[in-house]
Backbone as CSV, one residue per row, in Angstrom:
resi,resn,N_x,N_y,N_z,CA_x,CA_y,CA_z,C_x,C_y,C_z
1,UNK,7.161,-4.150,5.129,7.615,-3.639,3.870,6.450,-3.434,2.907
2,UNK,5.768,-4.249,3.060,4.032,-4.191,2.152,3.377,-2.876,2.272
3,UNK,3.551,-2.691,3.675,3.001,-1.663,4.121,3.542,-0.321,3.585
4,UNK,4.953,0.007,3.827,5.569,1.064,3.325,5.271,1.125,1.751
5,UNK,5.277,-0.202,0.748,5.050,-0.130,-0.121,3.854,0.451,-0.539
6,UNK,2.904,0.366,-0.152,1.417,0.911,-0.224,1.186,2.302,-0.010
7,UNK,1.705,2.743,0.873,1.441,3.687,1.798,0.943,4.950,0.504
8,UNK,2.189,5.342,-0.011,1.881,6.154,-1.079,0.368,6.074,-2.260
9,UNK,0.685,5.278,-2.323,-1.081,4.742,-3.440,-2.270,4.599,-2.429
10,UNK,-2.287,4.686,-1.267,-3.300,5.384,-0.108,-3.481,6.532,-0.137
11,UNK,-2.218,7.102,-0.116,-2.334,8.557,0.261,-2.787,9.258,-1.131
12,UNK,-2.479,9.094,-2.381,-3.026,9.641,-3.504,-4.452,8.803,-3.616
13,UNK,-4.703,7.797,-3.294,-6.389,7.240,-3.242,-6.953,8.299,-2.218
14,UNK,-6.632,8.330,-1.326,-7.175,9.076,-0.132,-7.735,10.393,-0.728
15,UNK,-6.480,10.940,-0.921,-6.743,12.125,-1.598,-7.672,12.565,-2.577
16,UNK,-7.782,12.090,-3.114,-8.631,11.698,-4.330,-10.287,11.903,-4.135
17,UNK,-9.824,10.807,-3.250,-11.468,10.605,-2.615,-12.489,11.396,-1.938
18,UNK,-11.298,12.126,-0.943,-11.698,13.648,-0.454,-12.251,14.432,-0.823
19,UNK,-11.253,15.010,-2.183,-11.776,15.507,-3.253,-12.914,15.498,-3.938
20,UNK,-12.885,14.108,-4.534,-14.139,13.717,-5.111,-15.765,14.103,-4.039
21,UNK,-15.860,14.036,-2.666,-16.697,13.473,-2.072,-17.123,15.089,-1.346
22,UNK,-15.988,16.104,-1.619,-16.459,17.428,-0.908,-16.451,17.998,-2.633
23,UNK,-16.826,17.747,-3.443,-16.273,18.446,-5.084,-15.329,19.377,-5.306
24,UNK,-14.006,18.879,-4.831,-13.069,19.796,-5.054,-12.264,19.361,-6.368
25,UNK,-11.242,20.190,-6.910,-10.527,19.879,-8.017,-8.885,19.260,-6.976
26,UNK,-8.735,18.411,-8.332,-7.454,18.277,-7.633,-6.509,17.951,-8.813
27,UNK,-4.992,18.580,-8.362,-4.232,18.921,-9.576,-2.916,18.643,-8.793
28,UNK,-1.669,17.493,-9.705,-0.476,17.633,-9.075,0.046,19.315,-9.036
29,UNK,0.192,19.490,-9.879,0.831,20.908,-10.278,0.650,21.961,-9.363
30,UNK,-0.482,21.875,-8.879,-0.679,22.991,-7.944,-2.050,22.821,-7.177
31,UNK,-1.982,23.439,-5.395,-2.970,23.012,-4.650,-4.175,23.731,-5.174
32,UNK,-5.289,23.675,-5.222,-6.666,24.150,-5.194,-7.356,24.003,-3.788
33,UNK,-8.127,25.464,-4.067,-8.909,25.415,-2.938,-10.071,24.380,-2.669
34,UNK,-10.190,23.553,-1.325,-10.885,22.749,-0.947,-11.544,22.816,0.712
35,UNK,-12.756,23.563,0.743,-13.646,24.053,2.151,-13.948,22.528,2.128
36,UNK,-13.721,22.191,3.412,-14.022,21.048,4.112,-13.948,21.752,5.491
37,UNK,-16.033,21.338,6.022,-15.899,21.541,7.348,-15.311,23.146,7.754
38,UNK,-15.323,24.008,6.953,-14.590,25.754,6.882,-13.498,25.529,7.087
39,UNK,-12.946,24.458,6.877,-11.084,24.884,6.901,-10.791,24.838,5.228
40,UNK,-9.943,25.566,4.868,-9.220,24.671,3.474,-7.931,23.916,3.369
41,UNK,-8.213,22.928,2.578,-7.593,21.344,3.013,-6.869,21.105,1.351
42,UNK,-6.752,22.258,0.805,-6.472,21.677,-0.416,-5.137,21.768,-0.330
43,UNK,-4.474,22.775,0.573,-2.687,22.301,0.402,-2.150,20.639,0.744
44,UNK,-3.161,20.437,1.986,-3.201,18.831,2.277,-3.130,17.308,1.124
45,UNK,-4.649,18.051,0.657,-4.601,17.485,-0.353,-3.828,17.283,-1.788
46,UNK,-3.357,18.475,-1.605,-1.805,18.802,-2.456,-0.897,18.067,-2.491
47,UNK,-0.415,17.543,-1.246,0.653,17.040,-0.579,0.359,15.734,-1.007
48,UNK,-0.319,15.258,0.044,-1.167,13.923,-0.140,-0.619,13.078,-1.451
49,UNK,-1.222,13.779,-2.391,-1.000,13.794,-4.260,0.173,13.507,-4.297
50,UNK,0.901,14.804,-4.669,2.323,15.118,-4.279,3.171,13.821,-4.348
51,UNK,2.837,13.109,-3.244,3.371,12.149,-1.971,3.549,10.798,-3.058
52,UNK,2.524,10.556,-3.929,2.646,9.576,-5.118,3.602,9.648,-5.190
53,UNK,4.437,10.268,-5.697,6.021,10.110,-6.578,6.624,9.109,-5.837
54,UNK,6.439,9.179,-4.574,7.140,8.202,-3.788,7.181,6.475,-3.877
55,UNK,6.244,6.299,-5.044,5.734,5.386,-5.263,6.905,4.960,-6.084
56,UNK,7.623,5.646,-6.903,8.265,4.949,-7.786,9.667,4.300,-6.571
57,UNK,10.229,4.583,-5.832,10.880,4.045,-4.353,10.414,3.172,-3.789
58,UNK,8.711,3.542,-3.228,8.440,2.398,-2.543,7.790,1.205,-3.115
59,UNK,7.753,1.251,-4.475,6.950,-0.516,-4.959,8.552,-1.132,-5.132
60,UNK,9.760,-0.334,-5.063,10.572,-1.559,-4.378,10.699,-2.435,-3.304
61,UNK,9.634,-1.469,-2.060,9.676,-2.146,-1.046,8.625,-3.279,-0.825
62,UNK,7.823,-2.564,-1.702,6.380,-3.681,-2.225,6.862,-4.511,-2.483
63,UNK,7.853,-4.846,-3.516,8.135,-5.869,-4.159,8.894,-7.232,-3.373
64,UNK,9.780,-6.427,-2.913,10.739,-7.273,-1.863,9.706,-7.842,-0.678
65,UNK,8.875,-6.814,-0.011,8.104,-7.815,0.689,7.039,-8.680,0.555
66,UNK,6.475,-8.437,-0.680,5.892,-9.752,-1.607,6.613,-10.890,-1.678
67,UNK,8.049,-10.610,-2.065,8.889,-11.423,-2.715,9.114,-12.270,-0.925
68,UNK,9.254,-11.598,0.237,9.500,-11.822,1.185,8.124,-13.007,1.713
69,UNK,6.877,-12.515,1.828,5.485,-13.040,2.379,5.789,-14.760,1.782
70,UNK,5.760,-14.649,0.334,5.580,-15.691,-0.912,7.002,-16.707,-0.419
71,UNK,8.465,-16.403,0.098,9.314,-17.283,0.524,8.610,-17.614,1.575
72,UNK,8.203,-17.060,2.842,7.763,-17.873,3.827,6.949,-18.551,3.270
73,UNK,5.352,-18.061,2.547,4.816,-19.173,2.157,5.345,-20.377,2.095
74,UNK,6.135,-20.136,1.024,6.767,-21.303,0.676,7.598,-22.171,1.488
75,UNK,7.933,-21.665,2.205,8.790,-22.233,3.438,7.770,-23.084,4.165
76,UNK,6.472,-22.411,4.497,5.449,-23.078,5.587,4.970,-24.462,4.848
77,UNK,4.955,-24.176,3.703,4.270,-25.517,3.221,5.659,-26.201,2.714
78,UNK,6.582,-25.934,2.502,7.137,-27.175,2.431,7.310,-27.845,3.658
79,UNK,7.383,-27.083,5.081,7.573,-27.527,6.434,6.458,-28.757,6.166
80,UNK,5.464,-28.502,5.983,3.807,-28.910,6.390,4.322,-30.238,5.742
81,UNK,4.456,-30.391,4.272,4.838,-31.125,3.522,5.585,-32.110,4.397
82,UNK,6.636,-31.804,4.630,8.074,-32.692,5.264,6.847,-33.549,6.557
83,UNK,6.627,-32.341,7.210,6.200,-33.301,8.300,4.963,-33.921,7.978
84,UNK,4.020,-33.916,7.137,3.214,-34.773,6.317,3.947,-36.322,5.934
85,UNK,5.148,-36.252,5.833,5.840,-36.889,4.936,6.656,-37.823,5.949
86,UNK,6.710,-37.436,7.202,7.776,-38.150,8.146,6.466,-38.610,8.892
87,UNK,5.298,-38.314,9.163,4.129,-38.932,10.008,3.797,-40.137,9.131
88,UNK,3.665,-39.936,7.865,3.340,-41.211,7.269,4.159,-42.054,6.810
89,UNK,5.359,-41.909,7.532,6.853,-42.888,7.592,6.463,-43.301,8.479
90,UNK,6.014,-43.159,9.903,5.808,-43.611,11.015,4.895,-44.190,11.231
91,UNK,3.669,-44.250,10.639,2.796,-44.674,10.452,2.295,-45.847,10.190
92,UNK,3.302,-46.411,9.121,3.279,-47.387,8.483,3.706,-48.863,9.232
């Protein structure tokens, strides 16, 4: 779910970066031309962009599987805990 959550804020980083690194412009509104390697990549990069919006959907999924990682956490160490806690019952 982390993953799906992300995915989008990659793909507009990505994009971005492309951009930045061949000097192309880049604009939600509309693709610009971008020669990379003699192809042009700017509808790609269009998209890519674009593809952000999706973000406002998927940092629900971000969220939930944060919210998800952080219960196991929590789960593992209270396990750890307990059995911390029953060894030095036995112990004694």
């Amino acid at each position: 779910m982390v993953l799906v959550g992300v995915a989008p804020l990659a793909s507009v980083a990505l994009a971005g970066f492309i951009a930045q690194v061949n000097g192309c412009g880049l604009h939600e509104g509309y693709p610009q031309p971008c020669i990379v390697l003699g192809a042009d990549i700017g509808g790609v990069l269009y998209t890519m962009t674009a593809l952000g919006w999706l973000m406002l959907i998927s940092l629900l999924f971000l969220a939930g599987g944060l919210l998800g990682l952080a219960a196991e956490g929590l789960r593992w160490l209270t396990h750890l805990a307990l059995k911390k806690r029953r060894h030095d019952k036995l112990g004694r």
